[in-house]
C-alpha positions, 0 to 999 in steps of 0.5 A: 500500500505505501508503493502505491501512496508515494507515487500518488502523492508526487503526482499531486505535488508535480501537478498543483505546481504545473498548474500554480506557475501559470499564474505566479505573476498574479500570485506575486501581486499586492493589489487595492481598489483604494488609496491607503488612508494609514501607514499600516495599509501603504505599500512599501518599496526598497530594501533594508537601507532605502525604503519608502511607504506609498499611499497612492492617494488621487488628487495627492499623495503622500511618500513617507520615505526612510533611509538607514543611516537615519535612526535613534541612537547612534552607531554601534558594535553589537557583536558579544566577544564571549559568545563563542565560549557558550555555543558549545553548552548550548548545543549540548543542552539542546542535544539532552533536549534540555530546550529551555536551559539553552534558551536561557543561556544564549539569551544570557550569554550568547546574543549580542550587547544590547539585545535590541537595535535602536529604532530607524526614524522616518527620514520625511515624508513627500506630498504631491499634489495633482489636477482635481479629478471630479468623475474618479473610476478604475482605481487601482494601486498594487505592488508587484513583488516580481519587480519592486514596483508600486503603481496607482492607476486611474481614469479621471474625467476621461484622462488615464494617470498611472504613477510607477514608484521604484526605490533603488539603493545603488542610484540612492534614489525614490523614482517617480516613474 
């Protein structure tokens, strides 16, 4: 019974991907049918070092935008010079499934100094300002994961407007496409 289980089961895998591929642009894609009205439901563009939120308002848009050399603080080491000497121990209590022990102990002896990183700040944010669009239909404001792209699009009296943003850390840089 087991010989006839395993083959039937790398079918289903091999199937269910053949038939998701077909769609992973789609998949790949986070779409809205309205502006963001707070941080939490803007679209982020960027990477660890130039980033920016974009809230694809209509008539004005606002980019909160954040670079990482912008933070609380100020620059610091938080490599622990003693950590190596408890890796060893740590691994032993994990191997006698002593779990809570190790965790214990790396949280004491092993991370780095502080534990916590201080907080990146928002660097500003941008406010544009376009022509007044009375009869608004076909909104849309996505963000293609594929790509990095974000892009709000909609017909304004009769006018199609289509803003691309796209951040990028080599030409240090917010692009309004």
């Amino acid at each position: 019974m087991k010989r006839v289980q395993i083959p039937l089961i790398i079918t289903l895998v091999i199937t269910l991907t053949v038939s998701c591929r077909d769609h992973d642009q789609e998949l790949l894609k986070l779409w809205y049918d309205k502006p963001a009205e707070k941080w939490e439901e803007a679209l982020p563009i960027g990477n660890g070092r130039l980033g920016a939120m974009i809230y694809g308002g209509i008539n004005e848009d606002h980019i909160q935008f954040n670079e990482e050399t912008l933070w609380s603080g100020e620059p610091h080491d938080y490599s622990n010079k003693t950590a190596s000497q408890y890796l060893g121990k740590i691994r032993e209590l994990i191997w006698q499934g002593k779990q809570q022990e190790a965790e214990k102990l790396a949280l004491e002896k092993f991370m780095g100094v502080p534990m916590r990183q201080q907080k990146y700040q928002p660097f500003g944010d941008l406010w544009l300002t376009f022509p007044e669009g009375v009869n608004v239909s076909d909104y849309k404001r996505e963000l293609d994961l594929s790509v990095a792209l974000c892009k709000t699009s909609y017909e304004a009296d009769g006018i199609k407007y289509t803003r691309e943003y796209f951040a990028s850390y080599p030409g240090m840089l917010l692009q309004l496409i």
